[in-house]
C-alpha positions as CSV (number, residue, x, y, z in Angstrom):
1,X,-62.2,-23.7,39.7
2,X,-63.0,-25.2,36.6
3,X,-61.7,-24.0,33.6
4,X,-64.5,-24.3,31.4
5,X,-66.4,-21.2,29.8
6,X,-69.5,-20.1,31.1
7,X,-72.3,-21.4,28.9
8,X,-76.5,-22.0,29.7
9,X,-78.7,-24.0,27.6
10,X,-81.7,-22.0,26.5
11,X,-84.4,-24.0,28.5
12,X,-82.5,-23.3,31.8
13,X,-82.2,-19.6,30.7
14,X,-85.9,-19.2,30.2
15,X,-86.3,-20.6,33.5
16,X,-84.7,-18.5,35.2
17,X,-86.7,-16.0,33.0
18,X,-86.1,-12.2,32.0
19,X,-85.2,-10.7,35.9
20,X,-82.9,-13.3,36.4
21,X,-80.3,-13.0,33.6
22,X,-77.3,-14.9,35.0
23,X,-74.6,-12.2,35.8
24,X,-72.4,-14.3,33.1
25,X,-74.1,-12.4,30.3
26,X,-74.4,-9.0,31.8
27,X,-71.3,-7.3,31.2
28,X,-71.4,-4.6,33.6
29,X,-71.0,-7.3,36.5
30,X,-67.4,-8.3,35.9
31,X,-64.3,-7.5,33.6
32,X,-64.5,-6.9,29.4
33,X,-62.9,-9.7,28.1
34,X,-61.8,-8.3,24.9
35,X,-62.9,-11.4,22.3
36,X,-63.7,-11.1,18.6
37,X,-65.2,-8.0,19.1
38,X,-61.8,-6.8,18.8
39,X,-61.5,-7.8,14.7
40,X,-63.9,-5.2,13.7
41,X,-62.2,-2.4,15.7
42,X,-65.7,-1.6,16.9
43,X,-68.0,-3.0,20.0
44,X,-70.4,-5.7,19.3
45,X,-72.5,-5.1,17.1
46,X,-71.1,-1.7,15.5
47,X,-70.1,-3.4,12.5
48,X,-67.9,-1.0,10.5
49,X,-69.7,1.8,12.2
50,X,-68.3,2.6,15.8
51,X,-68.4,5.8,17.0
52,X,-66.1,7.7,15.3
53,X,-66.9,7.0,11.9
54,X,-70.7,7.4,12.4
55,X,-70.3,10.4,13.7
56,X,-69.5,11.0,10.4
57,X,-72.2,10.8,8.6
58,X,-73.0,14.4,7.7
59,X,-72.3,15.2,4.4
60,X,-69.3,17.3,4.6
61,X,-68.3,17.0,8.6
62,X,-65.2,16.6,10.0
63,X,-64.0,15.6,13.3
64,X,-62.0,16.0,15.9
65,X,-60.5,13.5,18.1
66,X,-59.6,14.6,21.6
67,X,-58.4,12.2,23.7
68,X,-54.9,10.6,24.9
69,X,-52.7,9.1,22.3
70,X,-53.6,5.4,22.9
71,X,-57.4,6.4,22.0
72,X,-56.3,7.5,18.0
73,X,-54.8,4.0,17.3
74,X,-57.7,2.4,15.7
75,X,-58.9,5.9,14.3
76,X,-55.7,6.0,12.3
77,X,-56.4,2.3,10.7
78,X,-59.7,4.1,10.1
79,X,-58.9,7.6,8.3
80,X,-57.1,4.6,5.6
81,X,-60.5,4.2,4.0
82,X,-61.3,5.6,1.3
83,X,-63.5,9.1,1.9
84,X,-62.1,9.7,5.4
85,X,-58.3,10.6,5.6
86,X,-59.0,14.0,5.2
87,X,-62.0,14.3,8.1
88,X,-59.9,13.0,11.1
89,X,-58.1,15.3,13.1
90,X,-56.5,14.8,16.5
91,X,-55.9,16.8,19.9
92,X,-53.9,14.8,21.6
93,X,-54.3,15.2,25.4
94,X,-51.1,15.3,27.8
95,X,-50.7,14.2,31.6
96,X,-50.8,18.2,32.0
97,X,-54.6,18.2,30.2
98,X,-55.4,15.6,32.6
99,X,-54.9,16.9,35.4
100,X,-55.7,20.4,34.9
101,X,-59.1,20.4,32.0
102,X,-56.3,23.0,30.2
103,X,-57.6,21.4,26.7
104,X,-60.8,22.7,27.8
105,X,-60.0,26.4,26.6
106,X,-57.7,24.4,23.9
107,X,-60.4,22.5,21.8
108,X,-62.0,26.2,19.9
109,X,-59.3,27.2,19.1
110,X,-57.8,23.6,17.7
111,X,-61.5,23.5,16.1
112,X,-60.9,26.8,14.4
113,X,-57.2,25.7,13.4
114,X,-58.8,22.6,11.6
115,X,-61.7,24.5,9.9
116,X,-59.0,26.8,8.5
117,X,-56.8,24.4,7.6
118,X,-59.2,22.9,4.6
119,X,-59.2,24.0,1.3
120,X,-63.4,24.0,1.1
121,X,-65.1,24.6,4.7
122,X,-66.9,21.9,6.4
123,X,-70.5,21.8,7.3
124,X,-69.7,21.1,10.8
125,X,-67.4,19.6,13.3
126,X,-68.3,16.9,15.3
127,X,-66.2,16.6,19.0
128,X,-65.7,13.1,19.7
129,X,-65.2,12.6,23.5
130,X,-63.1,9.9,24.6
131,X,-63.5,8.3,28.9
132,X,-61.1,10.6,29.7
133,X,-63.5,13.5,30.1
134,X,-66.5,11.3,31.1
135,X,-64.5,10.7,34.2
136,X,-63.5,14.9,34.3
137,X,-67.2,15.5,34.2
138,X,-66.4,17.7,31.0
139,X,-69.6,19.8,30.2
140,X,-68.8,19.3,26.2
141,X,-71.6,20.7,25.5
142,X,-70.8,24.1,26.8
143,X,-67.2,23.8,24.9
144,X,-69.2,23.1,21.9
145,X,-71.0,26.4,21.8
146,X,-67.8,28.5,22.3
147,X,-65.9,26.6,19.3
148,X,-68.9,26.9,17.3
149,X,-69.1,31.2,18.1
150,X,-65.5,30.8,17.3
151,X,-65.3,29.1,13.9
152,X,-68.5,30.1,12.7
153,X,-69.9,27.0,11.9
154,X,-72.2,23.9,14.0
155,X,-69.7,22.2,16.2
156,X,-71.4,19.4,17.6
157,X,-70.2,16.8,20.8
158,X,-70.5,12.7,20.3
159,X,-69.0,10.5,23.1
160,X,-66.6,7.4,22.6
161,X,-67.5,6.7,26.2
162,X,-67.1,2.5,27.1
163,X,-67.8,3.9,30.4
164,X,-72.1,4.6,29.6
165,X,-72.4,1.4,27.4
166,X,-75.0,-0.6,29.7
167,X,-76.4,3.3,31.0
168,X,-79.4,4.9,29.2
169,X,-77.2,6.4,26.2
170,X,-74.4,3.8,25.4
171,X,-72.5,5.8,22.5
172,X,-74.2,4.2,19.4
173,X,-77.3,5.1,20.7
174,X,-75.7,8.8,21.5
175,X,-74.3,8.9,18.4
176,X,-77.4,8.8,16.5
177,X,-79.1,11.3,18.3
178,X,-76.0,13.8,17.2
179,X,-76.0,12.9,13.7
180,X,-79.7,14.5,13.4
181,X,-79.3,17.0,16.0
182,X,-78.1,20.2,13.5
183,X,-82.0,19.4,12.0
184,X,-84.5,22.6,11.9
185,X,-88.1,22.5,12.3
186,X,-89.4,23.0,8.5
187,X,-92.9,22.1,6.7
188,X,-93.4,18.6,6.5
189,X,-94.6,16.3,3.7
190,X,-97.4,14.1,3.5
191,X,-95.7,11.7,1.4
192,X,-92.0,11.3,2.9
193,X,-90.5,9.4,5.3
194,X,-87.4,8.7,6.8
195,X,-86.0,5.3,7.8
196,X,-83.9,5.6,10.9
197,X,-81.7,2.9,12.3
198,X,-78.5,2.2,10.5
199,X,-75.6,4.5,9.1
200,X,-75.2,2.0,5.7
201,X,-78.7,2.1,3.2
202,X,-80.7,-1.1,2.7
203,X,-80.1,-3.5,0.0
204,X,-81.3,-2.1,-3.4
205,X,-83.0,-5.4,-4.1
206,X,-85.4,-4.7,-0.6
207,X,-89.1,-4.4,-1.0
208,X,-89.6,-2.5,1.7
209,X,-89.0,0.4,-0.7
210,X,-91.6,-1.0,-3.3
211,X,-94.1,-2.1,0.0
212,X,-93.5,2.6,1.1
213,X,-94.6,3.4,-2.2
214,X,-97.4,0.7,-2.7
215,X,-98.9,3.0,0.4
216,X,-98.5,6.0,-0.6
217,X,-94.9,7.3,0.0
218,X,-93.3,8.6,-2.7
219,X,-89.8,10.0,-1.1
220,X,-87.9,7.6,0.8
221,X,-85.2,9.5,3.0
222,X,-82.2,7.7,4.2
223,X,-79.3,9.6,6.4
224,X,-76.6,7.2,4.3
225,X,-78.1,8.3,1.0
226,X,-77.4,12.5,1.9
227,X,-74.4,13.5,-0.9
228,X,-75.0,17.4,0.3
229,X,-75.8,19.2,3.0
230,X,-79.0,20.3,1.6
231,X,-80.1,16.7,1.2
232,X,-79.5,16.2,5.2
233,X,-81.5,19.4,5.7
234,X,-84.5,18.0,3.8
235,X,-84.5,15.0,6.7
236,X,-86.6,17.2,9.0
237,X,-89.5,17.9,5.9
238,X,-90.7,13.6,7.0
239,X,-93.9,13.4,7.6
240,X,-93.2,10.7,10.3
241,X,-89.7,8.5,11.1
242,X,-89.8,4.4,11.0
243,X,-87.2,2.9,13.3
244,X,-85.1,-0.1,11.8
245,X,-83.0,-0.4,15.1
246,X,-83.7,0.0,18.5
247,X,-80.5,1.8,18.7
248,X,-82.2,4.9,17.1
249,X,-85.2,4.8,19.3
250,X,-83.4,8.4,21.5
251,X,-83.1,9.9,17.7
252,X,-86.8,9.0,16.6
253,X,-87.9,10.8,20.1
254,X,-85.4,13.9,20.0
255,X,-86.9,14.3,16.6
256,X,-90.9,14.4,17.5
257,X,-89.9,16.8,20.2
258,X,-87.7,19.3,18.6
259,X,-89.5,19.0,15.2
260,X,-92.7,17.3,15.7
261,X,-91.9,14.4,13.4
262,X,-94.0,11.5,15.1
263,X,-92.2,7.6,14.6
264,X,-93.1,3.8,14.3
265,X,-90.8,1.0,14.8
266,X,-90.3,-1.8,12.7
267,X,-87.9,-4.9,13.6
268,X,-86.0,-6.9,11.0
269,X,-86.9,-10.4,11.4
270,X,-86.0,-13.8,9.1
271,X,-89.2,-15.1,10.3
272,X,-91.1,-15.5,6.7
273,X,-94.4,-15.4,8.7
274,X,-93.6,-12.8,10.8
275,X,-92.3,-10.5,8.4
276,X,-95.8,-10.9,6.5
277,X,-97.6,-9.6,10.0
278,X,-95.5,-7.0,10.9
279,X,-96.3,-5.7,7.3
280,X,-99.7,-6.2,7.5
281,X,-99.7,-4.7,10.8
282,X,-97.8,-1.7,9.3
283,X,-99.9,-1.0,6.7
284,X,-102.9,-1.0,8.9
285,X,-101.4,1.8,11.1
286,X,-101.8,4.3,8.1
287,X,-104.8,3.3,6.7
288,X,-104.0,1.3,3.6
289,X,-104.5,-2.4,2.5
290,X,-101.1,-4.2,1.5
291,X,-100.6,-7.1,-0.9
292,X,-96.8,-8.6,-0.3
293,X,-97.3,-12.0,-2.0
294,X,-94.9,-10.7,-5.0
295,X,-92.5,-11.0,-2.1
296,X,-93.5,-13.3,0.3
297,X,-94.0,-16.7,-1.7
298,X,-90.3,-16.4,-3.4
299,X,-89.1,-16.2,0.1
300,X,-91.4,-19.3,0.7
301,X,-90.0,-21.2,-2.0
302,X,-86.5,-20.6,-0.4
303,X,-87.3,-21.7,3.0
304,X,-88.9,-24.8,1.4
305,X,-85.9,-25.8,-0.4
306,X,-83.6,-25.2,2.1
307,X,-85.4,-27.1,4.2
308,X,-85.0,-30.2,1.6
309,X,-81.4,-28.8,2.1
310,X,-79.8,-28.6,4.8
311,X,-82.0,-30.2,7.3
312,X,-80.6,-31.0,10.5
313,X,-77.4,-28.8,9.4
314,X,-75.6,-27.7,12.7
315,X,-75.1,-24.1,13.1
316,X,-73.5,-21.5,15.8
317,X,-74.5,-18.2,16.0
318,X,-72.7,-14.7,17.3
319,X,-73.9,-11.0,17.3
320,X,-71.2,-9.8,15.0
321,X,-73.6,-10.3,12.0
322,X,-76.7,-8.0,10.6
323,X,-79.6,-9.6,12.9
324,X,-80.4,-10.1,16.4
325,X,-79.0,-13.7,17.2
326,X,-82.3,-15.5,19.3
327,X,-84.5,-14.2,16.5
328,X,-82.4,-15.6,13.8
329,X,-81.4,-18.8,16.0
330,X,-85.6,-19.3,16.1
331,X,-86.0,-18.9,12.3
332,X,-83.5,-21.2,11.2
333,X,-84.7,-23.4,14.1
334,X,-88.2,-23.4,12.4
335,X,-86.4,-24.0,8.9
336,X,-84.9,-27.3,10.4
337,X,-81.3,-26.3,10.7
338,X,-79.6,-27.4,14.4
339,X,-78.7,-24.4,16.2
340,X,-76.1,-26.0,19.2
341,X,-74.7,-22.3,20.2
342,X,-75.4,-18.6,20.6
343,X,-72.9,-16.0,21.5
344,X,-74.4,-13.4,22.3
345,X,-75.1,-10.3,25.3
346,X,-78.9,-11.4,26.7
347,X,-81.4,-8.8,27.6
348,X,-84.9,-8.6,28.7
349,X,-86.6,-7.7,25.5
350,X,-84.9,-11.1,23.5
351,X,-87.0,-13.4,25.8
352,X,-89.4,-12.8,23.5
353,X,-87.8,-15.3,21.0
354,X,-85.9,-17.0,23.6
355,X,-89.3,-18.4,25.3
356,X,-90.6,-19.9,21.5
357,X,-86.1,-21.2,21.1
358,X,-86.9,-23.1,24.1
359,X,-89.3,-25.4,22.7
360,X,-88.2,-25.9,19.5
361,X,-84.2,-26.3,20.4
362,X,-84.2,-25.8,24.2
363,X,-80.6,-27.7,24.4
364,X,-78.5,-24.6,22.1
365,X,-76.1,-23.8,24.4
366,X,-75.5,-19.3,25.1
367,X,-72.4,-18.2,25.6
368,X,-71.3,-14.3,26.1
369,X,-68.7,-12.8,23.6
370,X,-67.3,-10.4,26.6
371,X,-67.5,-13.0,29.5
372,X,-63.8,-13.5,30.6
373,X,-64.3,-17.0,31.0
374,X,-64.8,-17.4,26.6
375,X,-60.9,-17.8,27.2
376,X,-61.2,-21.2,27.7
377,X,-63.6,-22.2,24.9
378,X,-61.9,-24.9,22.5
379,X,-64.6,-24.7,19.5
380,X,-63.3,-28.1,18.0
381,X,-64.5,-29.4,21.1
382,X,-67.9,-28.5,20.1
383,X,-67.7,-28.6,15.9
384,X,-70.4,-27.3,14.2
385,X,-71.3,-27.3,10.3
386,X,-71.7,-23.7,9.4
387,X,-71.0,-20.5,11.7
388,X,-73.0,-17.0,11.1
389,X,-71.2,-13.8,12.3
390,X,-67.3,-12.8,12.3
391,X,-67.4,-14.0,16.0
392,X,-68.9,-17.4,15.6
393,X,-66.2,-18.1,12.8
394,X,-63.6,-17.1,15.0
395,X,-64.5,-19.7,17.3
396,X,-64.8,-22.2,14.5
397,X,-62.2,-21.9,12.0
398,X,-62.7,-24.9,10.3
399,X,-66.8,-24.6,9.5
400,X,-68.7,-22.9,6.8
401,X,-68.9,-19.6,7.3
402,X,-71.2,-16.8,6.5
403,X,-69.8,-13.7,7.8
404,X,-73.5,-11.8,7.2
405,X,-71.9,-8.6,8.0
406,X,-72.2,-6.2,4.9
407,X,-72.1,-3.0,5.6
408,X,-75.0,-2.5,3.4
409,X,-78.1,-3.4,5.6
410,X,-80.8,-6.7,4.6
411,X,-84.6,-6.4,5.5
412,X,-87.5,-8.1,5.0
413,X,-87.7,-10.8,3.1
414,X,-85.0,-10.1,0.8
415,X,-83.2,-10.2,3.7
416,X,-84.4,-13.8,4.2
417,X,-83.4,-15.0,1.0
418,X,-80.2,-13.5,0.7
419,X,-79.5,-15.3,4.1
420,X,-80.2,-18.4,2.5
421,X,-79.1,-18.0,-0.3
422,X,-75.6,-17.7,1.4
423,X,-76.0,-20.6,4.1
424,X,-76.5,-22.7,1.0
425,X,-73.7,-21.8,-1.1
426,X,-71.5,-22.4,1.9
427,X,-72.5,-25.7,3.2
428,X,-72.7,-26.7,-0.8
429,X,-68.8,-25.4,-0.8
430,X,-67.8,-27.4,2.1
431,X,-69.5,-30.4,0.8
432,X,-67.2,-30.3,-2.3
């Protein structure tokens, strides 16, 4: 055999077409290899945020870890940041827990322990699960309840469970349904929303807040924004929910059907053009007429001049960066850069940018992160001018990077021309 990573150009991939993803890029058909994925501590695509430490984003929660020893590690490089050492706690499950559930009984009482423990007492405590009890069949739920009779406050399950990541609830999308499940039913505003989607805000400089209150909204709610309980509370007085990742999609329906709080999905794009429609599109949904040209011909002007540029820059893409890699490997496509690779997971719904990749650059070359076979790529057998996304610049150390990975989240078309703003400024810098 060959020892040669798997890779398929983009035209052959569309061939095949959407039921035919090669089993390559599915990583429920073979082994984890454990690739850059591993620098952020986190699975593709979590960014700063895995499990654990979204799970934290009540105001005022703590949580407890309960799991074997080797599951903390990361959690303890974690609870270093600033604003967490103090919400991590651990029950560290034995061979004798194992075999017998006894930290079933265990967990209220370590739950009450912990609650006592703190000088000001939490809001709640959030369980985090680890595949230890996904493979003991652990009804968490029904421990949840008994800790939460017993300390007196919302105790609330979320599952660090690598086991259900290509199921129906893979733990980010778990995890966001837990973070708004302690919401009550209370009368809702006409003129609030709540943007769902991400556990960091959006840029400050985003018109997407300026676009809400051009129709109409005048409170903007944001999960990352809550300082106090209270201010979480108030989540569930939205008039209706817009979705910024499909990762909160189980959240956004949870919601309408405990509290009646209806949703729309939007999808961040770097598509100048496509950003305008969805707007346009948006605005139409509720009624109102919409005039983004403030907004839209700066980012204009931007693509324009990068296109004078940095035309025919070569550029690799991963998933490790704040977009979803075809769409972005089709804008910068359309803004004359080269894009030779893609690393990246493929599923059904991205053949909707992979179909219009494969006529303007049907030669880029998609690689997995997590196929086993990514051991044997040599990236300066395939050099490339700039890199997007931790991975990508992993694989080539010696290009222009742009990480693209802030915590806080771009949209829209500020999102655009931050982008290029950076791909600039790095391709100038390794021109100098």
């Amino acid at each position: 055999m060959e020892n040669k990573p798997y890779a398929i150009t983009v035209r052959n991939l569309v061939k095949l077409g959407r039921q035919e993803i090669p089993p390559e890029l599915i990583s429920s058909t073979h082994l984890i290899y454990n690739s850059p994925a591993a620098l952020a501590f986190n699975s593709p695509g979590a960014q700063g945020f895995g499990v654990k430490r979204a799970g934290l984003a009540i105001p005022g929660s703590v949580m407890l870890l309960v799991g074997p020893d080797c599951c903390g590690r990361n959690t303890t490089i974690l609870s270093e940041m600033g604003g967490y050492s103090d919400r991590f706690f651990f029950y560290i499950m034995d061979e004798t827990d194992i075999v017998t559930g006894r930290h079933l009984k265990k967990i209220p009482q370590a739950v009450e322990e912990v609650v006592k423990s703190l000088p000001q007492e939490p809001t709640m405590v959030m369980i985090c699960m680890t595949c230890v009890d996904a493979l003991l069949g652990t009804d968490m739920e029904r421990v949840c309840r008994k800790a939460s009779q017993q300390a007196g406050l919302p105790v609330v399950p979320c599952y660090m469970y690598a086991l259900t990541r290509e199921g129906r609830k893979p733990p980010m999308v778990d995890v966001r349904r837990a973070v708004y499940s302690l919401l009550e039913p209370q009368t809702r505003h006409r003129r609030t929303v709540n943007l769902l989607g991400y556990f960091a805000p959006l840029r400050e400089q985003c018109e997407f807040y300026d676009i809400l209150h051009q129709l109409g909204v005048q409170h903007i709610q944001e999960l990352s924004r809550c300082r106090t309980f209270a201010e979480y509370t108030a989540l569930s007085q939205a008039n209706f929910n817009i979705i910024l990742h499909p990762e909160a999609r189980l959240a956004a329906q949870t919601m309408e059907k405990r509290l009646h709080i209806p949703s729309i999905e939007l999808t961040r794009l770097y598509q100048v053009d496509k950003i305008h429609s969805q707007y346009t599109a948006f605005a139409r949904v509720l009624e109102k007429e919409l005039d983004d040209d403030v907004w839209r011909e700066p980012a204009r002007d931007c693509v324009h001049r990068i296109k004078k540029s940095c035309q025919g820059a070569t550029v690799a893409i991963g998933e490790m960066q704040n977009g979803n890699a075809f769409e972005m490997a089709l804008a910068l496509s359309r803004y004359g850069f080269h894009i030779t690779e893609l690393y990246a997971n493929v599923s059904p719904d991205d053949f909707v940018y992979l179909n219009q990749l494969a006529v303007l650059s049907p030669d880029t070359q998609v690689y997995s992160n997590l196929s086993p076979s990514m051991l044997y790529y040599e990236g300066n057998e395939h050099p490339v001018d700039l890199t997007i996304g931790k991975d990508a610049a992993y694989y080539h150390p010696r290009s222009a990077h742009v990480f693209w990975n802030e915590e806080v989240q771009p949209f829209g078309y500020d999102g655009v021309t931050a982008l290029l703003h950076q791909i600039r400024e790095a391709l100038e810098g390794r021109r100098m």
